[in-house]
ZATOR-513184 format. One record per residue: residue number from 1; residue in one letter; x, y, z of N, C-alpha, C in turn. Coordinates in pm, whole numbers. Each point is the difference from the previous one (the first is absolute). Layout:
% ZATOR-513184
(r NUM a (X Y Z) (X Y Z) (X Y Z))
...
% end
This chain:
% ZATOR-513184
(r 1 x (991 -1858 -881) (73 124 -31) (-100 104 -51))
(r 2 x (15 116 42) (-109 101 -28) (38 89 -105))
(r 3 x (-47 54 -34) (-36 123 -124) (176 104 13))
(r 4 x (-57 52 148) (139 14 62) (127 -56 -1))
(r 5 x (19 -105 37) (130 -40 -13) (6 -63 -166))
(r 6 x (-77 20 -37) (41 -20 -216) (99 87 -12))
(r 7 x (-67 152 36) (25 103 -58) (115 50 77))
(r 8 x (39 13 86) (138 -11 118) (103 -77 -17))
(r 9 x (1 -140 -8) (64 -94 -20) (99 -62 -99))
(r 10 x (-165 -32 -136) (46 -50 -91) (89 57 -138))
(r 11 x (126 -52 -16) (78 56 -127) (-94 37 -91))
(r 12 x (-76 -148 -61) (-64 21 -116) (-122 142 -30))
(r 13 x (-43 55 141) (-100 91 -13) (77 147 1))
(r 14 x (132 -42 60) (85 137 -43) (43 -10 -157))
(r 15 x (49 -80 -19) (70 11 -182) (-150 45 -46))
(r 16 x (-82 -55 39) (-144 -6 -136) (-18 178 3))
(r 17 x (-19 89 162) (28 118 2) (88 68 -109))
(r 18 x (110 -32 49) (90 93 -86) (-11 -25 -171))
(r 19 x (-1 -99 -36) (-59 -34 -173) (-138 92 -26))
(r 20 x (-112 -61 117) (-119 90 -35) (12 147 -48))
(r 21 x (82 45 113) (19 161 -1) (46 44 -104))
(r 22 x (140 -79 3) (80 54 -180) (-84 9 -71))
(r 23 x (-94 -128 -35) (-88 -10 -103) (-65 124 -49))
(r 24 x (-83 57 88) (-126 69 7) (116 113 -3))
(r 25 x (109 70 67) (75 113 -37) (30 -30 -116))
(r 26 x (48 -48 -64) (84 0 -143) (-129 -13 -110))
(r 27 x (-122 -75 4) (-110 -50 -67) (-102 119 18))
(r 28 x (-26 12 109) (-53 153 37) (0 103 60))
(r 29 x (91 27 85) (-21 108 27) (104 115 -96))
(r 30 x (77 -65 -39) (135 73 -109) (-96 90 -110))
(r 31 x (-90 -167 -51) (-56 63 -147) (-83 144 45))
(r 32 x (-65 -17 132) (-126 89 -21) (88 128 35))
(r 33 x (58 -16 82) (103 154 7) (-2 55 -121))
(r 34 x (72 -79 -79) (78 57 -104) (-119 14 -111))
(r 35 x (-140 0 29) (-70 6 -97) (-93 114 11))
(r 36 x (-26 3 129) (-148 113 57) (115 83 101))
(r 37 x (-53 157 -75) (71 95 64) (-17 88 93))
(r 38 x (-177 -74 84) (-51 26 102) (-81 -79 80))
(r 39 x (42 -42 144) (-59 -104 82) (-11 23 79))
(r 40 x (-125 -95 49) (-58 30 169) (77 -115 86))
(r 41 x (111 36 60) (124 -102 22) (-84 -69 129))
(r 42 x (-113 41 41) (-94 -112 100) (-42 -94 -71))
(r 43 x (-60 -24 -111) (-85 -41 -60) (111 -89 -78))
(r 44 x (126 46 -72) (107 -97 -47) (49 -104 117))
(r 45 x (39 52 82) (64 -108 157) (-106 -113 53))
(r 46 x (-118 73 -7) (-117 -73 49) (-12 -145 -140))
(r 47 x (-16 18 -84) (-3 -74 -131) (132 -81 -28))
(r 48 x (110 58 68) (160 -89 2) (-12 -99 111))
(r 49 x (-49 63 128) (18 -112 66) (-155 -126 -2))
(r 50 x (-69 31 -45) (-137 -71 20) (33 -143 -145))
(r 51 x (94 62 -90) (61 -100 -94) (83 -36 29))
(r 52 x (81 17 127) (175 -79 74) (-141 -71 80))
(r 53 x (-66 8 88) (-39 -67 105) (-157 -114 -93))
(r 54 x (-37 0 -86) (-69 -106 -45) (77 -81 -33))
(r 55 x (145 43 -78) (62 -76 -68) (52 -110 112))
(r 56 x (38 61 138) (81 -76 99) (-72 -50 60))
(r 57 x (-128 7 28) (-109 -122 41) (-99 -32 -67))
(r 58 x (-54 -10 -106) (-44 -35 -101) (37 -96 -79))
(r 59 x (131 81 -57) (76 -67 -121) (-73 42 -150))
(r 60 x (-74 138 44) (-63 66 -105) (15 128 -20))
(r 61 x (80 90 -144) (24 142 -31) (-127 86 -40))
(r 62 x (-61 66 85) (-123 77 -99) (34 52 -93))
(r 63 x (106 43 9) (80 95 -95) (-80 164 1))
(r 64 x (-56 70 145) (-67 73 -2) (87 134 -28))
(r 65 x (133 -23 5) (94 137 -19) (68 -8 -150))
(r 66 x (-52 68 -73) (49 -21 -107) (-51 188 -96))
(r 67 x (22 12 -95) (-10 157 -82) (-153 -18 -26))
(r 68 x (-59 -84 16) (-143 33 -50) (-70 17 138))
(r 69 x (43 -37 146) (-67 3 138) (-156 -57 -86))
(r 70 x (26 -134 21) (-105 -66 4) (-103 8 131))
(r 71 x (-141 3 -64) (-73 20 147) (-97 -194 17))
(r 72 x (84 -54 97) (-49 -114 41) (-89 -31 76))
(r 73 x (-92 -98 -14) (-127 -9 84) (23 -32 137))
(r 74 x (91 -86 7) (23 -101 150) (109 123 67))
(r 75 x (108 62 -70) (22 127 51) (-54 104 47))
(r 76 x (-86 21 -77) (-77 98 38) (-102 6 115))
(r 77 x (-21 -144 34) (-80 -72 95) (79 -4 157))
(r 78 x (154 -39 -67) (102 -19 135) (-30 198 51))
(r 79 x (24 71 -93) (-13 146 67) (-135 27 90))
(r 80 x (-144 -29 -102) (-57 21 98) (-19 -58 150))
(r 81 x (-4 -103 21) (47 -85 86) (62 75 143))
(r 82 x (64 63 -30) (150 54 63) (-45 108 75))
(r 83 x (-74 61 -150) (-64 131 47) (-121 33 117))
(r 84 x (-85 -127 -53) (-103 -12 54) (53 -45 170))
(r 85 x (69 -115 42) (66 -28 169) (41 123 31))
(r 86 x (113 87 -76) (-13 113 101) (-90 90 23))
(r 87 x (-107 2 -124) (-131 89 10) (-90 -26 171))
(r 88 x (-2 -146 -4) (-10 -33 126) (14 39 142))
(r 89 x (128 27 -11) (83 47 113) (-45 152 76))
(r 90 x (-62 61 -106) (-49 99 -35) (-168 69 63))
(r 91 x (-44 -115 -14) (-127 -17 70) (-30 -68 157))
(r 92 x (-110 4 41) (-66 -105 121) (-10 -106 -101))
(r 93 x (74 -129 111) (-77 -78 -74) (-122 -60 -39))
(r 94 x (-136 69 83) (-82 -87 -16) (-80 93 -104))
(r 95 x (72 101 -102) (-43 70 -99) (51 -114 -155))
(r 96 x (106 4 7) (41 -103 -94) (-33 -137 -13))
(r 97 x (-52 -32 118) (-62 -140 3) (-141 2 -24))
(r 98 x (-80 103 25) (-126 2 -74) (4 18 -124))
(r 99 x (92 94 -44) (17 19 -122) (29 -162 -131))
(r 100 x (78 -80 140) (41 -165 -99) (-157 -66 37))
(r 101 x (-43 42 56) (-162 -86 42) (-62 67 -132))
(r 102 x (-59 144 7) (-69 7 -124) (51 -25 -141))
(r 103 x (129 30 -4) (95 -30 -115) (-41 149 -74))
(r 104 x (87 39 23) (-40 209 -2) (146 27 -20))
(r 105 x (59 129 -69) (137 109 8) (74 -124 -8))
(r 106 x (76 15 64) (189 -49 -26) (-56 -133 14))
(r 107 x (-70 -68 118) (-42 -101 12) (-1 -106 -97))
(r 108 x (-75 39 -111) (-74 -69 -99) (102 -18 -100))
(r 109 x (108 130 3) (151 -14 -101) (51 -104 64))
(r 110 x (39 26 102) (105 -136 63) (-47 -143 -23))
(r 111 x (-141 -34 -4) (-55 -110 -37) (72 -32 -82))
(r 112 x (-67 107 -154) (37 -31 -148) (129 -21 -30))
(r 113 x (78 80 98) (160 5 -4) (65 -138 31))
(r 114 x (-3 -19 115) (0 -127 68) (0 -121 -50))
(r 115 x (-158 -31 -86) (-25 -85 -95) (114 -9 -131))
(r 116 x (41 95 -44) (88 18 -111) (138 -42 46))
(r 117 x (58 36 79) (125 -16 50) (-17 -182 33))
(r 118 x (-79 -55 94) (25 -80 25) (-48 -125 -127))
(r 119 x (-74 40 -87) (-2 -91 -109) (144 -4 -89))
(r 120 x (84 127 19) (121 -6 -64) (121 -80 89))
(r 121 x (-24 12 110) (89 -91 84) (-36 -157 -22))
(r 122 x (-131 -28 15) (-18 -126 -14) (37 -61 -139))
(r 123 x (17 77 -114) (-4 -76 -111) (159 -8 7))
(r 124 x (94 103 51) (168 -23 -4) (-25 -83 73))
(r 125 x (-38 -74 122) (34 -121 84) (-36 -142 -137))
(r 126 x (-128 36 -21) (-31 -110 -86) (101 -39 -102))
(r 127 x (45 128 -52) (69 -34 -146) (131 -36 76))
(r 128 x (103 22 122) (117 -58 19) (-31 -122 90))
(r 129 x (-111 -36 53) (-24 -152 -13) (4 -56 -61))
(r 130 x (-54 -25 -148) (15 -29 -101) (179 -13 -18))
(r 131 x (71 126 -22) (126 -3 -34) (96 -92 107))
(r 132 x (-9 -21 100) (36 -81 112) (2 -122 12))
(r 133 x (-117 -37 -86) (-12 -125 -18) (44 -92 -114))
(r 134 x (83 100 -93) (9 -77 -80) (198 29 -4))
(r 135 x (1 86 71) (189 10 70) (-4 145 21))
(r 136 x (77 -44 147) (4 110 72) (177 53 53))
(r 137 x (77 -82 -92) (151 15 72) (47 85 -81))
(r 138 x (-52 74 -117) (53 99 -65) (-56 93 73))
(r 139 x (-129 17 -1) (-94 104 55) (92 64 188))
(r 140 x (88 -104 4) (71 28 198) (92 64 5))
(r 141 x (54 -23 -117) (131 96 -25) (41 130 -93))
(r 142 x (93 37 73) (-11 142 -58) (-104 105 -41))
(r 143 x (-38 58 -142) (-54 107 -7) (-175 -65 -29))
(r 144 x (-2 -144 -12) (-99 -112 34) (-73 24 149))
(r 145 x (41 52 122) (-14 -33 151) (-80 83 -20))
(r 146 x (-113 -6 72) (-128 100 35) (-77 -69 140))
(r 147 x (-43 68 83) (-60 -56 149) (-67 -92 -47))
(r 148 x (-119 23 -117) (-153 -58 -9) (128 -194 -30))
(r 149 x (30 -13 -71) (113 -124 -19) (18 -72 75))
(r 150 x (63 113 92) (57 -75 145) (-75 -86 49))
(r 151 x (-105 106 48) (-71 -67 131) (-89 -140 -76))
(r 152 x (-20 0 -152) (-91 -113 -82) (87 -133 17))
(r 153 x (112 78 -51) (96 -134 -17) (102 -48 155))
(r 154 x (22 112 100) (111 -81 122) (-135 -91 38))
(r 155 x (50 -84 89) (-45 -147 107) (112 16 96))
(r 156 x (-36 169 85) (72 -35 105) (-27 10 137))
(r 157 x (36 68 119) (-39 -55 73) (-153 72 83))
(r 158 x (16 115 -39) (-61 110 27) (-183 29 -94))
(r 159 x (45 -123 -71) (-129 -37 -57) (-74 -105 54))
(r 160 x (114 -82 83) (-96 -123 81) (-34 66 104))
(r 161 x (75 76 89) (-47 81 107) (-139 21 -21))
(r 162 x (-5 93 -94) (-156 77 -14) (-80 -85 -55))
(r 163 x (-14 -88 -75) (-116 -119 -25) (-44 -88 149))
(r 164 x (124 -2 24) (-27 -91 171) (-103 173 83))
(r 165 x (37 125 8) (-78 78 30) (-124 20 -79))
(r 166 x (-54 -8 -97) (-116 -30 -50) (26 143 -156))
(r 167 x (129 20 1) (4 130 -51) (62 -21 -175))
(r 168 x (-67 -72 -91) (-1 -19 -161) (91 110 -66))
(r 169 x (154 -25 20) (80 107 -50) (1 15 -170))
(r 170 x (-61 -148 -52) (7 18 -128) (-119 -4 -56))
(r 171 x (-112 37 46) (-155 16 8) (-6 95 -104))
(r 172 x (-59 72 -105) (18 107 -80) (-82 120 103))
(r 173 x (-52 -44 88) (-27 132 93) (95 35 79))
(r 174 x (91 -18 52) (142 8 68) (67 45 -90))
(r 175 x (9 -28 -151) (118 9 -72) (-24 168 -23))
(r 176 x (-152 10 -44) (-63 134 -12) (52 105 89))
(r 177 x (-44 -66 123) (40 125 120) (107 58 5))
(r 178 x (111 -118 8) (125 12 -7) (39 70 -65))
(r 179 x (-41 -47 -164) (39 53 -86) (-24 225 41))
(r 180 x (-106 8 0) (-75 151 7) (106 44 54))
(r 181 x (12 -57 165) (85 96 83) (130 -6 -32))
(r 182 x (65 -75 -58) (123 27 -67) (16 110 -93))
(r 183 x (-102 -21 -91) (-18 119 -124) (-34 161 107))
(r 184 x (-27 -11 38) (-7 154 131) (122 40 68))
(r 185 x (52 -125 39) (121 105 94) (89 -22 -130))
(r 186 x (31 -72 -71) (91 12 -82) (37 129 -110))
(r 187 x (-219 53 -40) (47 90 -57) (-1 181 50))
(r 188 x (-118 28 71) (-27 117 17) (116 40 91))
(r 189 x (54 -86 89) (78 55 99) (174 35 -109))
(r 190 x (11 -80 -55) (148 -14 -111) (-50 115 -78))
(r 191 x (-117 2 -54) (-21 99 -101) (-18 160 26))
(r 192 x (-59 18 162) (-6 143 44) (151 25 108))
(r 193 x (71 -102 6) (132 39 13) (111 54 -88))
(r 194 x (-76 -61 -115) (123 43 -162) (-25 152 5))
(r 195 x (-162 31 -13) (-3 142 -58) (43 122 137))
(r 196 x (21 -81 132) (69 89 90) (103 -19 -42))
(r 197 x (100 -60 -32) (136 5 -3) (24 69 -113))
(r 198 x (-49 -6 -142) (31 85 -90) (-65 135 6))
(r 199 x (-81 61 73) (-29 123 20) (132 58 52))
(r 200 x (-11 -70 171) (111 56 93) (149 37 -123))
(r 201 x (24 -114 -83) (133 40 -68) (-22 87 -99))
(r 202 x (-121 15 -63) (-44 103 -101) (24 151 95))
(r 203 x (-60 -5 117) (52 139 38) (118 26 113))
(r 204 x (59 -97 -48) (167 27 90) (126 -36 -105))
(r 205 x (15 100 -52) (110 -18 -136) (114 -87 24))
(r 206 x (51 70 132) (155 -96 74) (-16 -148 5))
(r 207 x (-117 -21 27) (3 -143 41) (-52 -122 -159))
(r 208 x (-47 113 -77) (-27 -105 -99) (181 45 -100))
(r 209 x (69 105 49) (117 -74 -73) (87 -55 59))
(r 210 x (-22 -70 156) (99 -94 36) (-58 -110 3))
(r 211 x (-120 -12 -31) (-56 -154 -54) (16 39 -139))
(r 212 x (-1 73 -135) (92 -65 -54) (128 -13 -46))
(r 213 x (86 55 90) (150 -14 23) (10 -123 36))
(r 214 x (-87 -63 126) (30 -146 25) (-74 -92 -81))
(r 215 x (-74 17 -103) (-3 -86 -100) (118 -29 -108))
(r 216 x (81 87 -16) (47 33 -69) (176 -75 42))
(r 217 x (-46 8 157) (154 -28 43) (10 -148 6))
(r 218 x (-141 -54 23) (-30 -127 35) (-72 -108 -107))
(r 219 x (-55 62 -84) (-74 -119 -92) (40 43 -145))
(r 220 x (119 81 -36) (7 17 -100) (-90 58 -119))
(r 221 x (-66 92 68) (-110 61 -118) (102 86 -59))
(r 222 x (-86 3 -89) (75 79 -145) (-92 72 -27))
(r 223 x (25 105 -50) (-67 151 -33) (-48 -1 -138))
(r 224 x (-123 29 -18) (-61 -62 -146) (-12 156 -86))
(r 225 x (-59 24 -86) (18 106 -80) (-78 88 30))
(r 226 x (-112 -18 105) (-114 91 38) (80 21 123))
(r 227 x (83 -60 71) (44 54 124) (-19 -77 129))
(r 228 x (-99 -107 -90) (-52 -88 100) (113 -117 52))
(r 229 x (-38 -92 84) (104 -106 41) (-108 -144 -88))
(r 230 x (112 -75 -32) (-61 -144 -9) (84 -113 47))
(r 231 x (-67 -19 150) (49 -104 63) (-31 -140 -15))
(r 232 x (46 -93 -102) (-30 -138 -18) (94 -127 68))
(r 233 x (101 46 78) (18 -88 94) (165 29 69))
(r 234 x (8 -70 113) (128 55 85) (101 -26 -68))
(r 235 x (138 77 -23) (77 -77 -122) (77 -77 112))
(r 236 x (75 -124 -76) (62 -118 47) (-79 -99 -17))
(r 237 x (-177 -30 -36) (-87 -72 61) (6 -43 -168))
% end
C-alpha cells in the first residue's frame, strides 16, 4: 500500500486530519490573530500548514506558528531548499551544476541547507523508531496516526512487493525521501492556496458574507463581542 492510498483511503489518516487541524486552529492560529494586529498572511499559512503536515507524517509539531514567529533552523533550511530548485529552473543547467561542482552561490546554500533538513528528518525517523518499538497501537489511532508510524509499523503487502523489488521502504533513506516530498506538496501548494482564497474574499465583500451566512446557517457560529465568529463544532455532535 503506498503513501497514496494511506492518505485516500484510510479513516485513521482522515480523523488524525481533522483533530490536527482543529488543533493548530484553536492552539494557533486563534491565539495569534487575536494577539498581533499585523501579518504577513503568506508567511502565517506557510508556518500553519508546514506544522499540520510534519505533524501528519512525522508525528512531530514544530510549533513554528505561534506570536513570537519563531525562526527555525530545519525550517528555514526546508525554505531555502525550495527556493534554491526553483532558482534552478531559472538557469542552464550546466551553470548550476558547475556551480554544485565548485560549491559557489546558491549551490553551496543548498548543500548546507540540505545537510540540515535531512539531519532533522533522520533524527524524527530515529526517535519514532524508538517509539514503535516499544508500542505502536496507540500511536495508529486517532490524533496518534502520522504516515512516518504507518509505514514503520504496517507488514503489509506493498512492503513485500518492494523488498522482493530491491526497494527498502523502511530504510531511513526512503523514509527521508518520502518523508521530504510529502512535506512539499502538502505544504506550499495548501499554503499558497489559503492566501489566494483569503485575498480573493478579502476583495469581494458579497462573497465573504455568504460564507459567513453559511457558517452561520450551518455550524452554528455564534457572534463573539469583537464581531468575530467562534466556530467550535457542528451543533448536534
Amino acid at each position: 500500500m503506498s503513501a497514496t492510498s494511506v492518505t485516500f483511503k484510510n479513516k485513521r489518516f482522515d480523523l488524525a486530519v481533522e483533530i490536527t487541524l482543529r488543533q493548530k486552529i484553536l492552539n494557533g492560529l486563534f491565539p495569534l490573530l487575536e494577539n498581533v494586529s499585523q501579518v504577513d498572511m503568506q508567511d502565517v499559512f506557510q508556518r500553519f500548514t508546514f506544522d499540520n503536515i510534519c505533524r501528519l507524517v512525522l508525528g512531530f509539531d514544530p510549533n513554528s506558528l505561534s506570536i513570537e514567529f519563531p525562526e527555525i533552523a530545519y525550517q528555514k533550511a526546508f525554505d531555502d531548499i525550495e527556493e534554491i530548485i526553483i532558482y534552478r529552473h531559472a538557469l542552464p543547467a550546466s551553470i548550476w551544476k558547475l556551480q554544485r561542482w565548485l560549491q559557489i552561490g546558491n549551490e553551496k546554500k543548498f548543500k548546507k541547507s540540505w545537510k540540515i533538513f535531512d539531519d532533522f528528518l533522520e533524527q524524527c525517523i530515529i526517535r519514532k523508531r524508538e517509539q514503535v518499538g516499544q508500542s505502536c497501537k496507540d500511536q495508529m489511532e486517532g490524533e496518534g496516526f502520522d504516515l512516518l508510524t504507518y509505514f514503520l509499523a504496517e507488514d503489509n503487502d506493498f512492503a513485500k512487493v518492494a523488498a522482493e523489488s530491491g526497494i527498502l521502504i523502511k530504510s531511513n533513506k526512503f523514509l527521508r525521501d518520502m518523508a521530504f516530498n510529502l512535506l512539499v506538496a502538502g505544504r506550499d501548494t495548501i499554503g499558497a492556496g489559503l492566501v489566494w482564497l483569503f485575498w480573493l474574499v478579502g476583495t469581494h465583500p458579497f462573497v465573504e458574507q455568504k460564507i459567513l451566512e453559511e457558517i452561520k446557517a450551518n455550524l452554528g457560529a455564534k457572534t463573539s463581542e469583537n464581531g468575530g465568529f467562534s466556530v467550535l463544532k457542528r451543533e448536534g455532535n
